[in-house]
N, CA, C and O atoms as a GROMACS GRO file, in nm:
protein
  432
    1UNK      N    1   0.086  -0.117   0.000
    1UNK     CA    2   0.000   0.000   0.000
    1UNK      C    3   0.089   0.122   0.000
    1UNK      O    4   0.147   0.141   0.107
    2UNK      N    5   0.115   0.213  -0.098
    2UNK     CA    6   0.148   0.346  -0.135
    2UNK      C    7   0.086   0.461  -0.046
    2UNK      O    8  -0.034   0.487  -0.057
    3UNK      N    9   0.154   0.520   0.028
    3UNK     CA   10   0.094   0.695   0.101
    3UNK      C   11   0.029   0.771  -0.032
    3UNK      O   12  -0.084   0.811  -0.059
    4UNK      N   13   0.144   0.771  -0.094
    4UNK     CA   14   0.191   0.881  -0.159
    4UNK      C   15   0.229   0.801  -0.314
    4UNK      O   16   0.298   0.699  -0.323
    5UNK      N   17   0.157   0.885  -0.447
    5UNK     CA   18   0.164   0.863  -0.616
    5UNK      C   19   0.337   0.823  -0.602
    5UNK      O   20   0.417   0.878  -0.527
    6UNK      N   21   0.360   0.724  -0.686
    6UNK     CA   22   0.556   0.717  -0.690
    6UNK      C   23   0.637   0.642  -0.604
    6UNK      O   24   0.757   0.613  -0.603
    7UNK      N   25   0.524   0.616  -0.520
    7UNK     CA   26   0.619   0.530  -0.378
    7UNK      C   27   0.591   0.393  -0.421
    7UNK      O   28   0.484   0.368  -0.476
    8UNK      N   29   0.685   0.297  -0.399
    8UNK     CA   30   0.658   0.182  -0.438
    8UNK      C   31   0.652   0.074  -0.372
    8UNK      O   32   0.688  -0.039  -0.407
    9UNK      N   33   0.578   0.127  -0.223
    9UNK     CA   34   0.517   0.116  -0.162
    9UNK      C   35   0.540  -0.055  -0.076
    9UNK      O   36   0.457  -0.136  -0.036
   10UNK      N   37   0.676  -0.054  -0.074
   10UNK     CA   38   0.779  -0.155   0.000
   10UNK      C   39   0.816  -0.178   0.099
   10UNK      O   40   0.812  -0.296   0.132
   11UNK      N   41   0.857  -0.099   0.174
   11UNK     CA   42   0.863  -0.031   0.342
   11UNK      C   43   0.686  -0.057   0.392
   11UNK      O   44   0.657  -0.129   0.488
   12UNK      N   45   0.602   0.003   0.324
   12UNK     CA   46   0.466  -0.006   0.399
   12UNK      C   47   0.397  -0.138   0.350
   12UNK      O   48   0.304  -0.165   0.425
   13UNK      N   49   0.414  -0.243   0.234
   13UNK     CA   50   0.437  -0.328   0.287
   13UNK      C   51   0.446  -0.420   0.338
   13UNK      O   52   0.371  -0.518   0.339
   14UNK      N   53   0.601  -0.387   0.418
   14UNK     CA   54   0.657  -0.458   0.511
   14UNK      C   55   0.571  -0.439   0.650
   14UNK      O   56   0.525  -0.512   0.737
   15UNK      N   57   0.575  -0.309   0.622
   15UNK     CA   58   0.535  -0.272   0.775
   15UNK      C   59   0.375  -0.310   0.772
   15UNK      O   60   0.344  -0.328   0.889
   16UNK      N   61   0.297  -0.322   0.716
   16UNK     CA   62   0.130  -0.371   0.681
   16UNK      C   63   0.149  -0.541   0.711
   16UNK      O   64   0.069  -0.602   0.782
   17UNK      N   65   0.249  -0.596   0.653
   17UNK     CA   66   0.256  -0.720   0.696
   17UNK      C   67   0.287  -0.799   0.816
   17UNK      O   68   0.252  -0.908   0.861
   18UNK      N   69   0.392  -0.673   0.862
   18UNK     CA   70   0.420  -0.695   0.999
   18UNK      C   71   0.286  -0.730   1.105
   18UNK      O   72   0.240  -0.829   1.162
   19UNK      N   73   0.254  -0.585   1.093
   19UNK     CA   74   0.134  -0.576   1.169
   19UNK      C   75   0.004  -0.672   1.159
   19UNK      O   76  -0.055  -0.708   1.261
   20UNK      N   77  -0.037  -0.709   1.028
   20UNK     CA   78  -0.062  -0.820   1.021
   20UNK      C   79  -0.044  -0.929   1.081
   20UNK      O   80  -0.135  -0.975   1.150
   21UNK      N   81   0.057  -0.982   1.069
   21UNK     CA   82   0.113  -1.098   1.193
   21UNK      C   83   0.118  -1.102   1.252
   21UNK      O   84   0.119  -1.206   1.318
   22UNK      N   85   0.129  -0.977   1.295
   22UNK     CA   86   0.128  -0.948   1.489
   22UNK      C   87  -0.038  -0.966   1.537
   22UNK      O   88  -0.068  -0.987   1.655
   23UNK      N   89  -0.147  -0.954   1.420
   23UNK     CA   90  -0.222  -1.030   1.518
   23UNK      C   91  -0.288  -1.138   1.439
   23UNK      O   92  -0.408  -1.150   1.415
   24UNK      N   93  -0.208  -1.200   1.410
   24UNK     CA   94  -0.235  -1.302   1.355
   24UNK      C   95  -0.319  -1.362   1.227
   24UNK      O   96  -0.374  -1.470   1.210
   25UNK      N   97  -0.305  -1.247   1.147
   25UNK     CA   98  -0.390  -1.226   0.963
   25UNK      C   99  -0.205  -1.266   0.962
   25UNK      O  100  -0.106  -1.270   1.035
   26UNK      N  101  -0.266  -1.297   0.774
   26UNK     CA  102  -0.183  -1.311   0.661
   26UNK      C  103  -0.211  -1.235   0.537
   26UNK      O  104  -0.324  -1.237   0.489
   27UNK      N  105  -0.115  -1.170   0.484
   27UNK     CA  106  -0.153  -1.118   0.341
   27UNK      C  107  -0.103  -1.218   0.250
   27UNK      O  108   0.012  -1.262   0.264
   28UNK      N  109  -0.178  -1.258   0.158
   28UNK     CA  110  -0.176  -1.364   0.057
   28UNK      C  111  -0.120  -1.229  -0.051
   28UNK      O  112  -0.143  -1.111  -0.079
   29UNK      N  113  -0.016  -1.365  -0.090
   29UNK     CA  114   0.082  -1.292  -0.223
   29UNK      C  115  -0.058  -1.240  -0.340
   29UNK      O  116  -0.049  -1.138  -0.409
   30UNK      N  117  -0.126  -1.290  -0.340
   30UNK     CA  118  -0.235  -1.256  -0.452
   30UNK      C  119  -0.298  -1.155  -0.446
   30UNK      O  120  -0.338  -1.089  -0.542
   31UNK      N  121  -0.324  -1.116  -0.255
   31UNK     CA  122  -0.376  -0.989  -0.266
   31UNK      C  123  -0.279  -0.820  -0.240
   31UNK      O  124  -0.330  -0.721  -0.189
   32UNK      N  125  -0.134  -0.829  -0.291
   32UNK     CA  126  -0.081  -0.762  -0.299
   32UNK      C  127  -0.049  -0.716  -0.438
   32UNK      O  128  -0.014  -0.789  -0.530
   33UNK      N  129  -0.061  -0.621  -0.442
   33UNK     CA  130  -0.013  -0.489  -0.550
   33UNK      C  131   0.156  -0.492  -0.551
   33UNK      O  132   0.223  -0.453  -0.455
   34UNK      N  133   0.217  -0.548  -0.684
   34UNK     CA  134   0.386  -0.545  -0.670
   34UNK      C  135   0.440  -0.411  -0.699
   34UNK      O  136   0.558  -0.377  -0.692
   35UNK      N  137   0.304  -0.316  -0.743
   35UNK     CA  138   0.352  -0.150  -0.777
   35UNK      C  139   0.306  -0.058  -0.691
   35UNK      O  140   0.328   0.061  -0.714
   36UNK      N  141   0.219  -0.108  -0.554
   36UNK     CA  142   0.203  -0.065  -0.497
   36UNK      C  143   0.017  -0.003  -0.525
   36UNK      O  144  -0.038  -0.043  -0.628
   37UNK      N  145  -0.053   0.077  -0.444
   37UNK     CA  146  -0.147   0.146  -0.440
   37UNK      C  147  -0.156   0.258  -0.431
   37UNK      O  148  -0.117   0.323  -0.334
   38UNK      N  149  -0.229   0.320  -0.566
   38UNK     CA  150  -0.260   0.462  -0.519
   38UNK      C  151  -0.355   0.509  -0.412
   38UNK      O  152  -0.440   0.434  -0.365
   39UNK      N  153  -0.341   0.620  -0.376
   39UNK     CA  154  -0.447   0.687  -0.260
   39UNK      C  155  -0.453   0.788  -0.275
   39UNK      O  156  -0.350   0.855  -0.272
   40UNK      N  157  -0.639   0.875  -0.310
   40UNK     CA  158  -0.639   0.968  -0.332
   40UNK      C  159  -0.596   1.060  -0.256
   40UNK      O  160  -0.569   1.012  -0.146
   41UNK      N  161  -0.575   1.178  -0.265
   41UNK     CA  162  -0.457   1.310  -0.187
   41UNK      C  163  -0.542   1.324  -0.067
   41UNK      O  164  -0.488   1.349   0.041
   42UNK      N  165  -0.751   1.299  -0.082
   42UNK     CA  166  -0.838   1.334   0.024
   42UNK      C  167  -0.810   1.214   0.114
   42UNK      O  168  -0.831   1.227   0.234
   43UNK      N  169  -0.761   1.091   0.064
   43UNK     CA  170  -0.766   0.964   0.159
   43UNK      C  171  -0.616   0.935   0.284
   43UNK      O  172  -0.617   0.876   0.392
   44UNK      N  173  -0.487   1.012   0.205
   44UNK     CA  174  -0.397   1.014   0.266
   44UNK      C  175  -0.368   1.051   0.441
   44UNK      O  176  -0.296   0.999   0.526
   45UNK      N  177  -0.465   1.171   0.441
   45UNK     CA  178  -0.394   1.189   0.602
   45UNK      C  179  -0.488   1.064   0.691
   45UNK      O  180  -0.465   1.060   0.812
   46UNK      N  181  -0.575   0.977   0.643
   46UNK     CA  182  -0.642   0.887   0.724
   46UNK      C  183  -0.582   0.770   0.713
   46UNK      O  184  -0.573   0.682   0.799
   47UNK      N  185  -0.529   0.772   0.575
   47UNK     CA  186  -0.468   0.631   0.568
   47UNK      C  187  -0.292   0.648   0.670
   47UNK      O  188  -0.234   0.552   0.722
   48UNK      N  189  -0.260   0.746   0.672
   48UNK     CA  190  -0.136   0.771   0.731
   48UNK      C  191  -0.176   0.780   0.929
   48UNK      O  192  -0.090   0.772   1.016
   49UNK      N  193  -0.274   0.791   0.945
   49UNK     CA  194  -0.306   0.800   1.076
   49UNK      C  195  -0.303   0.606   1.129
   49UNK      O  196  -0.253   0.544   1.223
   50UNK      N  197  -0.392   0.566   0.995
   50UNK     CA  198  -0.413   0.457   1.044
   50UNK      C  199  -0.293   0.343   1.044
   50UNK      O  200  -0.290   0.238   1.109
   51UNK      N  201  -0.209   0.389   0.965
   51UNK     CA  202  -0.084   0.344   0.972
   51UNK      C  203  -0.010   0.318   1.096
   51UNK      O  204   0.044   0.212   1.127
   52UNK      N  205  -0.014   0.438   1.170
   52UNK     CA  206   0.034   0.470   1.302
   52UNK      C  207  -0.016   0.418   1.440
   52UNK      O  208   0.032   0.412   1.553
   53UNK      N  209  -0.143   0.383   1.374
   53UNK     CA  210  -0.226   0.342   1.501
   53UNK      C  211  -0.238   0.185   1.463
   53UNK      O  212  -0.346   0.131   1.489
   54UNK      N  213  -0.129   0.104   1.401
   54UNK     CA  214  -0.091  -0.034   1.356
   54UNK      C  215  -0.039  -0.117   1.496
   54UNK      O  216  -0.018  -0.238   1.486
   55UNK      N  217  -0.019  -0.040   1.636
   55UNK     CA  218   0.001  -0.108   1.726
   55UNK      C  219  -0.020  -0.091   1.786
   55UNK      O  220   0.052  -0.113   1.883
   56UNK      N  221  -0.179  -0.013   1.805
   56UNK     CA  222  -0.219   0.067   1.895
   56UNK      C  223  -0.367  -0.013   1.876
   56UNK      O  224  -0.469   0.056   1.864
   57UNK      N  225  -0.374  -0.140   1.874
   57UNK     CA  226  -0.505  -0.278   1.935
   57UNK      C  227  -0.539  -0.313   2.037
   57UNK      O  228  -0.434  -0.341   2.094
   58UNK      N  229  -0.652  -0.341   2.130
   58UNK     CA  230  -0.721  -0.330   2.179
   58UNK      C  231  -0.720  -0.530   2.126
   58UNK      O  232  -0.786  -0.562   2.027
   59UNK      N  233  -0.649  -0.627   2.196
   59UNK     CA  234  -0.716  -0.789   2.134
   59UNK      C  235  -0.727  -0.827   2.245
   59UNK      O  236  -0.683  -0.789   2.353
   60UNK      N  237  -0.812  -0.937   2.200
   60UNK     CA  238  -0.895  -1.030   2.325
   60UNK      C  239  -0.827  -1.172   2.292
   60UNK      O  240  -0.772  -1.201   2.185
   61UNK      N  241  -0.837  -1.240   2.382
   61UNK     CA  242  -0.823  -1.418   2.348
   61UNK      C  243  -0.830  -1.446   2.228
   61UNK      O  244  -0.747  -1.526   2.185
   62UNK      N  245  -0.915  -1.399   2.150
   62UNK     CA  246  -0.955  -1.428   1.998
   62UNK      C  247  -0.881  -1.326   1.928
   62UNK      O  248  -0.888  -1.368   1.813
   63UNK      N  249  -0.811  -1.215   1.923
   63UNK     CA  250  -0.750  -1.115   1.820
   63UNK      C  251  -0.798  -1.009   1.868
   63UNK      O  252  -0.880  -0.979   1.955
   64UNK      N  253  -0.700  -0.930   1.760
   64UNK     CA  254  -0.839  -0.800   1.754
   64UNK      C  255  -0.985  -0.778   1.745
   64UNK      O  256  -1.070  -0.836   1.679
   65UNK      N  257  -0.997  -0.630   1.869
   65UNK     CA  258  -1.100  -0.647   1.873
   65UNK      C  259  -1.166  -0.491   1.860
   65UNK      O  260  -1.282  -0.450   1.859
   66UNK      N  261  -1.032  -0.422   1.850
   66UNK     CA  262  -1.108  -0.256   1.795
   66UNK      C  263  -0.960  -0.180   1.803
   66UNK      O  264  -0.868  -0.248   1.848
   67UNK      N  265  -0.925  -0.033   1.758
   67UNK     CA  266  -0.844   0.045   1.791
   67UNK      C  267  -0.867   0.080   1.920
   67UNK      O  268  -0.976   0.069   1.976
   68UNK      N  269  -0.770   0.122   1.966
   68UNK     CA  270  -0.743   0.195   2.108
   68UNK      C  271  -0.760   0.384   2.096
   68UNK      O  272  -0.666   0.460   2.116
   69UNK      N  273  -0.906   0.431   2.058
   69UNK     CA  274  -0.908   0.513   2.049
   69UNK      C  275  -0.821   0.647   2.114
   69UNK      O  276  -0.777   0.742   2.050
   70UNK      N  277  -0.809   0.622   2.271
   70UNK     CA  278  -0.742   0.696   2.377
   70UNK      C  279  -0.631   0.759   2.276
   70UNK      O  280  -0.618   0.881   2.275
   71UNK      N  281  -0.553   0.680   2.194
   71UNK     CA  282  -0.425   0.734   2.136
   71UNK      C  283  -0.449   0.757   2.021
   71UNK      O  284  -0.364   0.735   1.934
   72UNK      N  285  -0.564   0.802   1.994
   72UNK     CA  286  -0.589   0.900   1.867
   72UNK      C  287  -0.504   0.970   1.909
   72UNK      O  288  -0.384   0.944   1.910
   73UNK      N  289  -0.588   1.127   1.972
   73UNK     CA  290  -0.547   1.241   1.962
   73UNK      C  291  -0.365   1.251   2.006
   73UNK      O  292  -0.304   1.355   1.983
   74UNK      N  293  -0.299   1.142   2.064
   74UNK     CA  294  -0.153   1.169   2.054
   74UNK      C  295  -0.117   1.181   1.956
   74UNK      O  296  -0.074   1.294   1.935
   75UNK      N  297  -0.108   1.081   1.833
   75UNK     CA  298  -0.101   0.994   1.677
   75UNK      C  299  -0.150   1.128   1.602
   75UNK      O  300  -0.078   1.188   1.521
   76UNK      N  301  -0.242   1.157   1.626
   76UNK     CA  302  -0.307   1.340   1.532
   76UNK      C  303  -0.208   1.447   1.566
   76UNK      O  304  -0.186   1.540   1.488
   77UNK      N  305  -0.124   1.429   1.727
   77UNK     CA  306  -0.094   1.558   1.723
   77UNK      C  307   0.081   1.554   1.663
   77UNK      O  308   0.152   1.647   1.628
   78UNK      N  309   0.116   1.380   1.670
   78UNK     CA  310   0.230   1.349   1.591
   78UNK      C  311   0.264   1.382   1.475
   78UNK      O  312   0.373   1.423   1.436
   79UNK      N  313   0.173   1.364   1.421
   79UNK     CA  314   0.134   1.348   1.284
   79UNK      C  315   0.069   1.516   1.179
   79UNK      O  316   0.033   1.525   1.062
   80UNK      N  317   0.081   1.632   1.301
   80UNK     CA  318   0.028   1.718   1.254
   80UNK      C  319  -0.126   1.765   1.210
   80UNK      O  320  -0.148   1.870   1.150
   81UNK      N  321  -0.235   1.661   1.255
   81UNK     CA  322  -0.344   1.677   1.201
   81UNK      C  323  -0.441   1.776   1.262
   81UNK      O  324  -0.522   1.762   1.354
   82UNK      N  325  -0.412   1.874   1.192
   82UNK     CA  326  -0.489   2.010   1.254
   82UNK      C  327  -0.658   1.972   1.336
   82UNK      O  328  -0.711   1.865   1.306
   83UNK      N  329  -0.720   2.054   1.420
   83UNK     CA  330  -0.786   2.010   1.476
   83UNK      C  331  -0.956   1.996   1.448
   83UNK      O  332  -1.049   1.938   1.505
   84UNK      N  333  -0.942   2.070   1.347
   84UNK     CA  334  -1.051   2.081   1.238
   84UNK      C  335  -1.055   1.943   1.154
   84UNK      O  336  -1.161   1.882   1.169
   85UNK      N  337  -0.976   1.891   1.083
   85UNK     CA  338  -0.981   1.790   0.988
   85UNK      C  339  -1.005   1.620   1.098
   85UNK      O  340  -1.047   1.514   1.050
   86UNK      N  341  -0.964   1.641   1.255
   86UNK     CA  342  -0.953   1.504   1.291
   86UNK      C  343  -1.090   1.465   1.282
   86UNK      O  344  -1.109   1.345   1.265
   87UNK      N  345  -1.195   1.542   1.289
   87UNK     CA  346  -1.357   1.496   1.327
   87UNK      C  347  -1.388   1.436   1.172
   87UNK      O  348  -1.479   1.352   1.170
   88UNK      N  349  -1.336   1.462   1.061
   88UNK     CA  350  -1.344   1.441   0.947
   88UNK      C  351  -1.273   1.275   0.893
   88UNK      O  352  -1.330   1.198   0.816
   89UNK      N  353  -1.122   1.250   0.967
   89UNK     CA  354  -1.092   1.143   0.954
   89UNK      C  355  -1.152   1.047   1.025
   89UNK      O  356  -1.150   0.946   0.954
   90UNK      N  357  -1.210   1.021   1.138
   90UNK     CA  358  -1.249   0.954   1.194
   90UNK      C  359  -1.342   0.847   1.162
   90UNK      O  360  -1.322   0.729   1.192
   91UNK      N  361  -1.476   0.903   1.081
   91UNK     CA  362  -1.509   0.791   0.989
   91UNK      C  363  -1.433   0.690   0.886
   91UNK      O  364  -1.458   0.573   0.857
   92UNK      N  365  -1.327   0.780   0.841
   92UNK     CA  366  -1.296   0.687   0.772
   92UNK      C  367  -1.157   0.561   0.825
   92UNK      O  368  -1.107   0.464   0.768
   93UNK      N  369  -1.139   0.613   0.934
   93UNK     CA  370  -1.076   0.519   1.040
   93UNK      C  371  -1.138   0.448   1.031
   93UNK      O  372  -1.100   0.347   0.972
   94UNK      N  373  -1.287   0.454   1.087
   94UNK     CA  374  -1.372   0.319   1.186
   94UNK      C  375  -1.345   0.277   1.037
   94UNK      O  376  -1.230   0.235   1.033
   95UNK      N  377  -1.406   0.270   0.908
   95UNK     CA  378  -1.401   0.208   0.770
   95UNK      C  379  -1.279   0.086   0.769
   95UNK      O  380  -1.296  -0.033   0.744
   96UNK      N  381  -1.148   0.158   0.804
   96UNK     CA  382  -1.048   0.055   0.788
   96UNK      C  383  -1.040  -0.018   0.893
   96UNK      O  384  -1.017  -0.138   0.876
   97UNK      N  385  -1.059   0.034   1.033
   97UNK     CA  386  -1.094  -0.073   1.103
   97UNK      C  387  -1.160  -0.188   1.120
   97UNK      O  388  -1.137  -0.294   1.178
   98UNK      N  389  -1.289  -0.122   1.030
   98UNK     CA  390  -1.363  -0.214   1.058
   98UNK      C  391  -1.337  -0.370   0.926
   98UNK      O  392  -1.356  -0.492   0.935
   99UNK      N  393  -1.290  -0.283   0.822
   99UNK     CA  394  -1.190  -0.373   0.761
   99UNK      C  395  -1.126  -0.462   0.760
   99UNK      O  396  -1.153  -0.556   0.686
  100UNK      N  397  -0.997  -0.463   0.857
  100UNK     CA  398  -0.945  -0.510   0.955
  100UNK      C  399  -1.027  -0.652   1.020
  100UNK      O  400  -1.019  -0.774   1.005
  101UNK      N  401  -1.078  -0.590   1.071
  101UNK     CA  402  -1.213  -0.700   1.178
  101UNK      C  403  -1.288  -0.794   1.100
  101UNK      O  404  -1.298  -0.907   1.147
  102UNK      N  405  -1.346  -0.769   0.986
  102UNK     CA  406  -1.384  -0.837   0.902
  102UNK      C  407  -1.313  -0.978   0.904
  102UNK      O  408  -1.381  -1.077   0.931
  103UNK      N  409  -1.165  -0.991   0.872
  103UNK     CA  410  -1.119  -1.071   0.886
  103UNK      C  411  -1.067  -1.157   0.953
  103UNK      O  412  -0.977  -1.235   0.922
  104UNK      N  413  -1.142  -1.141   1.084
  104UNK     CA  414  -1.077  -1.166   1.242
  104UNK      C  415  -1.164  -1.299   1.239
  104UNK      O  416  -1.278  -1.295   1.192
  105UNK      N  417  -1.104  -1.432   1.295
  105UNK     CA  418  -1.196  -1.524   1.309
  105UNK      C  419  -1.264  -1.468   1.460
  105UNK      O  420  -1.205  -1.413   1.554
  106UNK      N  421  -1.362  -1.491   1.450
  106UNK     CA  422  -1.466  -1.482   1.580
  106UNK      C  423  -1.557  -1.609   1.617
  106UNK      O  424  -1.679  -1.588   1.620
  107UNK      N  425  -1.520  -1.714   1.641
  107UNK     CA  426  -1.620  -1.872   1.660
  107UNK      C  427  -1.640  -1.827   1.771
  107UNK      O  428  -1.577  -1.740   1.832
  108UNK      N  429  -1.758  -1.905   1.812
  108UNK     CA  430  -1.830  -1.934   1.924
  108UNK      C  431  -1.722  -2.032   2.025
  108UNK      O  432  -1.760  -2.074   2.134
   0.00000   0.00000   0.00000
């Protein structure tokens, strides 16, 4: 996954896969991009938040089980995200989160 048009999106990744494993998903070679992903310029500062907040889970016995909201607003103020635009990313957080979760086994 690419931040940014040109990046070839290697480092992130690594680091997407990492995190991945750490709670226990796999990215299948099939569902990776070898040139990486674009992201529109409006999608970037959310996708870059959510980047950051890659070890910042909230898992139960079973995996993940949500972000650790509390360390938003540190991660926003790291990251520069003026205080106007965070109420704006936030939906599209829960989106990738909930993303994320989708793929979480959850059995009874």
């Amino acid at each position: 996954m690419a931040l940014a048009r040109g990046d070839t999106g290697s480092r992130i990744d690594d680091e997407v896969r990492q995190a991945a494993a750490a709670m226990g998903l796999v990215i299948e070679a099939d569902q990776q991009q070898s040139d990486g992903l674009e992201a529109w310029p409006e999608n970037e500062p959310v996708i870059r938040v959510f980047m950051v907040m890659s070890t910042q889970w909230n898992v139960g016995l079973r995996g993940p089980i949500g972000l650790r909201y509390e360390a938003l607003p540190v991660v926003m103020d790291l990251l520069g995200i003026a205080a106007e635009a965070r109420a704006e990313l936030f939906p599209g957080l829960r989106v990738m989160e909930a993303a994320v979760l989708e793929d979480v086994p959850h059995g009874g």
